[in-house]
C-alpha positions, 0 to 999 in steps of 0.5 A: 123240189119247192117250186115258187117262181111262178111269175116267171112261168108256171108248171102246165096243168095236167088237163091243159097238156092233155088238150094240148096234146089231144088236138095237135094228135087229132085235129091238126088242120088249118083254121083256113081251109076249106075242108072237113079238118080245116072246120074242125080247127075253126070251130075249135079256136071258136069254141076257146074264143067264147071261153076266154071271153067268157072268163073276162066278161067280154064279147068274143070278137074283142079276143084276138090269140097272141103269142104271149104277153110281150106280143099283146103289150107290143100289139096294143101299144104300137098297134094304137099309137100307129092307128091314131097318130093323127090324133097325137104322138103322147103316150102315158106310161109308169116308171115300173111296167114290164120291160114289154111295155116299158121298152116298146114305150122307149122304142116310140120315143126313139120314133118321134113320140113322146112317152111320160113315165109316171112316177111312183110311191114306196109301195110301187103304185102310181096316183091316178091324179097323176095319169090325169095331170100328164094329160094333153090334148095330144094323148092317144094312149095310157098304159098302166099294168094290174100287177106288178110282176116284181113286188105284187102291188095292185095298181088302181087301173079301175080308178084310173079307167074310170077318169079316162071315161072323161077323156073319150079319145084317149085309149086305156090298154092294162098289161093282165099278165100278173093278175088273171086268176089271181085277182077280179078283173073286169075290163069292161066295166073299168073302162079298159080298152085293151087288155094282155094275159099270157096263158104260160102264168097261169098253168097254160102253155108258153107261147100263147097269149091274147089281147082283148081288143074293146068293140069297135076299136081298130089298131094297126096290125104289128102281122099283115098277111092272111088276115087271121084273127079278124086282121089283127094278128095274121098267121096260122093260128095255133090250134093246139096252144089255143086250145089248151090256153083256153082251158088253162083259163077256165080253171085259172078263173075257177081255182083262182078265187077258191084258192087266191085267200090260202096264198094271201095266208101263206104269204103273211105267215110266211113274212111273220116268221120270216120278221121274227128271226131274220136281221135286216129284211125289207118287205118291198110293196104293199101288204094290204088285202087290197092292195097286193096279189096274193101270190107275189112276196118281194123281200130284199137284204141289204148286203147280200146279192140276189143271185147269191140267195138264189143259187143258195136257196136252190142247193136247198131244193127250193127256186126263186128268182130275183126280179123279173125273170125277163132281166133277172140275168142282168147285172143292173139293179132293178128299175122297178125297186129303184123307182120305188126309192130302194138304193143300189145296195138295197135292190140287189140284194132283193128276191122274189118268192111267188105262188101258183095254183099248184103251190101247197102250204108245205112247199111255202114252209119249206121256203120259210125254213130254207131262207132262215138257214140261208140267210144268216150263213150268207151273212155271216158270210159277208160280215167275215169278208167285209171284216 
């Protein structure tokens, strides 16, 4: 089995299940006890508090455990818009931002806010002179994601963090989910105030997540009760996932940078062999060094519908999806390669191959030599029934 659907989910690292598993056998109190087993778990979600802040070079109280991505992008979007209404009802967003981040926005809109979804280029990226253009006086917040999980391209959130800085009152919250481990990320230094991971991206458990909250900044909790996690996420925490979460972090961050240029590689190689033999391929988003993750290749073929390629590629032992996994099993075509000016044609027939940690050059060769089998049948497929 080749294995390359990692934005979708990653497979858990062995030493990630071995802490998962270790202290739901053994230390299995509640953070919020009083007793000897309750201190065991505080100290335990402590210590994998300090280690993912350690990961992304911020303080420890700025880390608050989440569920996921989509609960961090729901916390630090609603939690912001709520707390600072008083401020103003605008929301800045691009057309291209997972459906978290994306539908949250609509949700406000629905509410009463205004929400503007900055366009983009071919490539997927939004212009920095843009989020200062929409600017108003009644700006609380601007949302711009790091990676885009369907075709890669980076987006210049450093850049824009650092135009922000102009601005004081207006918030910068970045959706990490794609890009930790994968790419540097340093969102103290780029003016970044709030920050989502998702821990089942890189090798972590599902169901656990974090937001990184910058000191001294407050949200509306979307959770009331307990007051865990300083007040902004109640609700007993979950010890084991933290846990294990945390040591998925660590490694993601020490195995990312040794092995982010191999995937970089692979996926050039890849596309060149692919360009070679293949009729009719489209390479969607940027291809630079720079200006993509390393792990991420969006390619589309016109006539041919995605799910189709994806069921062939399986029958050949190799997994891939089509878009984002979150809307992989709709009908529609992707908003994101829309946006990005694909036709209807053109973005159903797209796929997405990508990477992880574990990933090896075989399994990419194996991809490269499943897609130059499947392909052409497909289409000859297509040309036979079109006939």
């Amino acid at each position: 089995m080749v294995y390359l659907d990692n934005s979708a989910t990653t497979r858990p690292d062995p030493e990630v299940i071995r802490v998962l598993s270790d202290v739901m056998e053994n230390i299995y109190g509640n953070p919020s006890s009083l007793h000897g087993l309750g201190g065991k778990a505080e100290r335990l979600v402590k210590q994998a508090r300090e280690a993912v802040a350690k990961t992304l070079g911020v303080s420890p109280k700025g880390i608050v455990f989440t569920s996921g991505g989509t609960e961090s992008n729901n916390a630090a979007i609603k939690g912001a818009a709520f707390q600072y209404q008083n401020r103003g009802r605008h929301l800045i967003t691009t057309e291209v931002e997972h459906a978290s981040v994306y539908e949250v926005c609509r949700q406000l809109q629905e509410l009463g806010w205004k929400v503007t979804f900055l366009p983009v280029d071919v490539q997927g990226r939004v212009r920095p002179e843009d989020v200062e253009k929409a600017l108003t006086s009644e700006t609380v917040l601007v949302s711009v994601m790091h990676v885009n999980n369907e075709v890669g391209t980076v987006q210049p959130v450093q850049a824009i963090g650092s135009l922000l800085q102009a601005y004081p009152k207006v918030l910068f919250h970045v959706d990490a989910v794609q890009s930790f481990g994968k790419i540097p990320l340093r969102p103290k230094e780029w003016g970044i105030d709030l920050l989502s991971l998702s821990g089942h991206k890189f090798h972590g458990p599902k169901g656990v997540g974090c937001l990184y909250i910058r000191e001294g900044l407050q949200l509306m909790p979307l959770l009331v009760g307990g007051g865990q996690e300083e007040g902004y996420r109640s609700g007993t925490q979950n010890v084991p996932g933290i846990a294990a979460f945390a040591k998925a972090a660590l490694l993601a961050a020490e195995k990312g940078k040794q092995h982010a240029p191999r995937l970089y590689q692979w996926k050039m190689e890849m596309l060149q062999k692919l360009q070679s033999k293949l009729s009719g391929m489209m390479v969607n988003g940027d291809l630079s060094r720079e200006g993509c993750a390393p792990h991420i290749l969006s390619l589309a073929f016109p006539g041919l519908k995605s799910e189709v390629i994806v069921h062939a590629l399986e029958e050949e032992g190799v997994f891939v999806s089509s878009k984002s996994a979150c809307s992989s099993k709709g009908e529609k075509p992707s908003r994101v390669l829309k946006a990005m000016g694909l036709s209807d044609e053109e973005a159903v027939g797209a796929i997405r191959i990508s990477m992880g940690l574990d990933t090896t050059q075989s399994d990419v060769e194996a991809c490269t030599d499943a897609l130059l089998r499947v392909i052409p049948q497909l289409q000859q497929v297509m040309k036979v029934h079109g006939s």
